[in-house]
N, C-alpha and C positions, 0 to 999 in steps of 0.2 A: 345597316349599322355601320358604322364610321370608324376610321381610324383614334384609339385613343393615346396619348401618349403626356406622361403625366398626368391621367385624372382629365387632361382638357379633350375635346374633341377636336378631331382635323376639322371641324366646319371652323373652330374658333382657331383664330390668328395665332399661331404661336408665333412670335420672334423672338430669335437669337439676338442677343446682344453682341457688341465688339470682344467682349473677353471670351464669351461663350463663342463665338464663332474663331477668336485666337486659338480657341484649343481643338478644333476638326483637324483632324491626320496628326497630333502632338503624339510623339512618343513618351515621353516626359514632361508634364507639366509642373510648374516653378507654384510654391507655397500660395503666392501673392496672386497669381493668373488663379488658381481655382478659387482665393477666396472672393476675387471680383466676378466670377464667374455666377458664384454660390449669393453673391450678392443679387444679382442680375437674375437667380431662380426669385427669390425673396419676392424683386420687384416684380415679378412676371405674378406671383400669386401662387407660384408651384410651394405647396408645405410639404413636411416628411418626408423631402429628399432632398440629399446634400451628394454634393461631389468629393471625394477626397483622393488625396494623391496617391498614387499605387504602393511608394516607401511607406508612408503611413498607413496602408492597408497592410501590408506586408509585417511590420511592426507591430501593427494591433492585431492581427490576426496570430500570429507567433507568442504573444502576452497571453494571448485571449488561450492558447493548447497549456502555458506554464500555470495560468491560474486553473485550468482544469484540472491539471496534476495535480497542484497542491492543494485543490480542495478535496480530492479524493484520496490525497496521502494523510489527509485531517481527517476525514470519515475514518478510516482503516487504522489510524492513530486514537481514535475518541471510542471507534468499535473494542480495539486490543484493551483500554485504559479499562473500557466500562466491564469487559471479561474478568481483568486484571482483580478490580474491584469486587466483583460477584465471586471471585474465587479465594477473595482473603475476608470476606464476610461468611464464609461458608466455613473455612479454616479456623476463624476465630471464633467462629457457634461452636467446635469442636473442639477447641480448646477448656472454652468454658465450661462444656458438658465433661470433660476426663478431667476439671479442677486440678487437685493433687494427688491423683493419682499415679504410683511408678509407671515409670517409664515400658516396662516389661512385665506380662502375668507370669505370675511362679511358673516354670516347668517340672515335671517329673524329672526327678534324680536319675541316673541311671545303675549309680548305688544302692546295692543294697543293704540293710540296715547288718550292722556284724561283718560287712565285707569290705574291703579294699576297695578305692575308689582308682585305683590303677589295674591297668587291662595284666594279666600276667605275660610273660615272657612266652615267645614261641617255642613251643618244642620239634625236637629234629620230624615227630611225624607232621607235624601244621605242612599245609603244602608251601606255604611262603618259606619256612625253616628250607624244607626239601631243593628250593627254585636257589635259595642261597648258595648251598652246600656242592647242587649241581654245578652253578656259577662257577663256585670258589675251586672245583676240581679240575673242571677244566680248564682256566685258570694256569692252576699249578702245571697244568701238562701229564 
């Protein structure tokens, strides 16, 4: 089996053209050299590959990581939206099931019925009265 290169076989002739052989050992090729070069694949018969400049690869490759990001910061933005959503249809079922209903259910009073609804005063034996009293003596000295 033979060398392939480009799809062609080493049996079959490849030639390099002038532009394509301008650019052997180029560290930098010029916009205009690759696209006579790219010209010169065309006429040779080579499809589905193209030469392109390293800046332009470097550039498209750099676009190519930004668009990645942003189509992932769009999933993760369309994810949050679509939660967002499921969470205030779920909210508003529950709104509509408690209609008008108060805000709060009645609680037991802690009054009792005939009694004051204020705690009474401590007296000197409550232990808080006593912690006071202790306080305030020594205190005074």
């Amino acid at each position: 089996m033979g060398l392939q290169l480009f799809g062609k076989s080493a049996a079959t002739t490849l030639v390099l053209g002038a532009s394509m052989l301008a650019l052997v050992g180029t560290e930098s090729a010029t916009a205009e050299q690759v696209d006579a070069a790219n010209q010169e694949l065309d006429a040779a018969g080579i499809k589905g590959a193209q030469l392109v400049p390293g800046a332009a690869l470097e550039e498209l490759t750099a676009k190519a990581g930004r668009v990645e990001a942003a189509e992932k910061a769009q999933a993760e933005a369309e994810k949050k939206a679509a939660d967002l959503q499921e969470a205030n249809t779920k909210l508003t079922e529950q709104v509509t099931a408690l209609g008008k209903k108060p805000g709060a259910d009645a609680t037991t009073p802690v009054r009792k019925d005939g009694a004051a609804d204020l705690q009474e005063e401590p007296t000197s034996e409550s232990e808080a009265q006593q912690l006071v009293e202790k306080l305030h003596a020594e205190m005074l000295g």
